[in-house]
C-alpha positions in Angstrom: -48.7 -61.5 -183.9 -51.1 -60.0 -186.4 -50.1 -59.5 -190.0 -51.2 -57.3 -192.5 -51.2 -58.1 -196.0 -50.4 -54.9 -197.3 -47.2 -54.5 -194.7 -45.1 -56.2 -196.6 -42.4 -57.7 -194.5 -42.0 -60.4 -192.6 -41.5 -60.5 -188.5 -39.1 -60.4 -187.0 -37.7 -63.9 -187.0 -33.7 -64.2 -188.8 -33.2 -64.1 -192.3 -33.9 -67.9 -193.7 -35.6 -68.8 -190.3 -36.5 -72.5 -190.7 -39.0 -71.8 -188.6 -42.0 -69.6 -190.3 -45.0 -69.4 -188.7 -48.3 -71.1 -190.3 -49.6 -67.6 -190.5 -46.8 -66.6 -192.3 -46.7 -69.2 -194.4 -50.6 -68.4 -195.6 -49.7 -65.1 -195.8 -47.2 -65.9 -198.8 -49.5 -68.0 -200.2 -51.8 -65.5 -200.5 -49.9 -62.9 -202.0 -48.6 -65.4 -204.5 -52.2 -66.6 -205.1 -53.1 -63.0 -205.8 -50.1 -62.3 -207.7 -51.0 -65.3 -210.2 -54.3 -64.6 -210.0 -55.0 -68.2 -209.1 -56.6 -69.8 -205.7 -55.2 -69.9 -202.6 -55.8 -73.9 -202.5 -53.4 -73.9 -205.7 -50.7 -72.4 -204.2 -48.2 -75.3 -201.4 -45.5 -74.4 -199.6 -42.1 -76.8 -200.5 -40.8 -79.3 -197.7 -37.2 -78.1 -198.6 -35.5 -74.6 -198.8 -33.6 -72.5 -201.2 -30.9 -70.4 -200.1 -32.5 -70.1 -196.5 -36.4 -69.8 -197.4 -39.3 -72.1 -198.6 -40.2 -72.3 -202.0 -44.0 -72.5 -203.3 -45.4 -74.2 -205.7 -48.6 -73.2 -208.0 -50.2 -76.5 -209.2 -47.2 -78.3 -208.7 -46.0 -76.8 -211.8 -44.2 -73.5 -211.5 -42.2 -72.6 -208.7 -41.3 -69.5 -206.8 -40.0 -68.1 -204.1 -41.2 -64.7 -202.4 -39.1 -62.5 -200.4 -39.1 -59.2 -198.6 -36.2 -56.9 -199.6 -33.6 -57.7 -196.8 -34.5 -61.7 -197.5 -34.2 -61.7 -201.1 -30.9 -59.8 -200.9 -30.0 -62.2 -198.5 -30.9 -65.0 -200.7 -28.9 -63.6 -203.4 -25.7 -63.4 -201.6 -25.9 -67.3 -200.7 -27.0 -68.1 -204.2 -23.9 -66.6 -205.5 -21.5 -68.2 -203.1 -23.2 -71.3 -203.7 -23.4 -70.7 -207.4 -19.6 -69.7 -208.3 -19.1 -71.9 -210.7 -22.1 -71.1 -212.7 -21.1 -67.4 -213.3 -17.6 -68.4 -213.6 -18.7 -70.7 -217.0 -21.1 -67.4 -218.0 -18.9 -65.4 -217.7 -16.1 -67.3 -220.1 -19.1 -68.3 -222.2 -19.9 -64.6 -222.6 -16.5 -63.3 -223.0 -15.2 -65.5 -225.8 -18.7 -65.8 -227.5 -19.0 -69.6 -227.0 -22.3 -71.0 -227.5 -22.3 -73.2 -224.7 -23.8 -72.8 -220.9 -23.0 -74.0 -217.4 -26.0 -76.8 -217.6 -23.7 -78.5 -220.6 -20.9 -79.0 -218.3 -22.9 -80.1 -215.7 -24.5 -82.7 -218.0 -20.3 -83.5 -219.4 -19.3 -83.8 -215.8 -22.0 -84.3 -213.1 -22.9 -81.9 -210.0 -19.9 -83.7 -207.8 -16.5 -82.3 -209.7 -18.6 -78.9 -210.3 -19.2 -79.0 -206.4 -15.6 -79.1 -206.0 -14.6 -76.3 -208.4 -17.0 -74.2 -206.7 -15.4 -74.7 -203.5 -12.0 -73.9 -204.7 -13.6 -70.9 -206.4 -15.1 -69.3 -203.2 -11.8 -70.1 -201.6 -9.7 -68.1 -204.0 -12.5 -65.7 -204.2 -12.1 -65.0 -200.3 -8.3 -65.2 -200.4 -8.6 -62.1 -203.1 -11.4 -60.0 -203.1 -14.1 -61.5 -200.6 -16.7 -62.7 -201.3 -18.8 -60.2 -199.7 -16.9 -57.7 -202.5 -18.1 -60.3 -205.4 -22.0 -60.3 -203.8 -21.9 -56.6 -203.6 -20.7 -55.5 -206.9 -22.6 -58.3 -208.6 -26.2 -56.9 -206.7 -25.1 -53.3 -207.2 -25.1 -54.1 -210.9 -28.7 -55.3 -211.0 -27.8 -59.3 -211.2 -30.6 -60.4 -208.7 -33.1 -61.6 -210.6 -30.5 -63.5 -212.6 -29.5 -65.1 -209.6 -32.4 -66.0 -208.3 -35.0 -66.4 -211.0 -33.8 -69.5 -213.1 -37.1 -69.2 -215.2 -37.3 -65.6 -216.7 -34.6 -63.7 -214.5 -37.0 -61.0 -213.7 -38.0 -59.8 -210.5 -41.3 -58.7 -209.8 -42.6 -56.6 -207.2 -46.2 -57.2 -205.8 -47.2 -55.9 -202.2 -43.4 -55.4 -201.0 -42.3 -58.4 -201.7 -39.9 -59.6 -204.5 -41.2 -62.5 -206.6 -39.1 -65.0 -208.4 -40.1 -67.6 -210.7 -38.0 -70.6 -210.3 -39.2 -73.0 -213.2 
């Protein structure tokens, strides 16, 4: 299969495919060396994934991940089932106008019990609402770059493809 830089998306392969092809794999580099304005050579691909899709590094440094439309809305949906408990803790934060944020409590109380709450979140979630409902509203109100861009929650756009810096 021959890709084209300027295309933008990816095959055809399913969303979070564990299985991207090297070409695909320098293709993101590239376009994530070009976004940074950086070499190619600084620019690796992570052993592990985030919410279905490689992360990649510049210099070891910064981190990002790079996504067509369909994956990064994908990626987003996971993140916030995954991530329940953190917008749980925003939102309270937010509502009350307590200076505090979710990374305090999980310094107080570790990632296990926060692991739990999430999963008794998403369970009353789905037993009310649905999840799907939650991930819908949430992206229809412009909350995917919060989600998924720990660093500046911004998404930018470069070449069809959504970039998000992680750290």
């Amino acid at each position: 299969m021959t890709i084209d830089l300027f295309s933008g998306p990816r095959s055809n392969q399913p969303l979070g495919d564990d299985a991207l092809s090297i070409t695909e794999t320098d293709l993101l580099r590239e376009i994530l060396a070009d976004f940074l304005d950086v070499s190619v050579d600084c620019i690796t691909r992570s052993s592990g994934r985030l919410y279905g899709y490689p992360a990649y590094y510049c210099d070891r440094e910064q981190a990002y991940l790079v996504l067509s439309e369909d994956e990064a809305e994908e990626a987003a949906r996971k993140a916030i089932s995954e991530r329940v408990w953190v917008i749980a803790l925003e939102s309270i934060f937010e509502y009350f106008g307590i200076d505090a944020y979710p990374s305090d409590a999980l310094e107080a109380v570790g990632k296990e019990p926060l692991f739990q709450v999430n999963d008794e979140l998403r369970i009353i979630i789905e037993r009310t609402c649905g999840m799907d409902a939650l991930a819908s509203r949430m992206l229809e109100l412009g909350n995917r770059p919060n989600i998924l861009a720990d660093f500046a929650q911004y998404e930018h756009r470069y070449r069809n493809y959504c970039i998000f810096r992680l750290f």
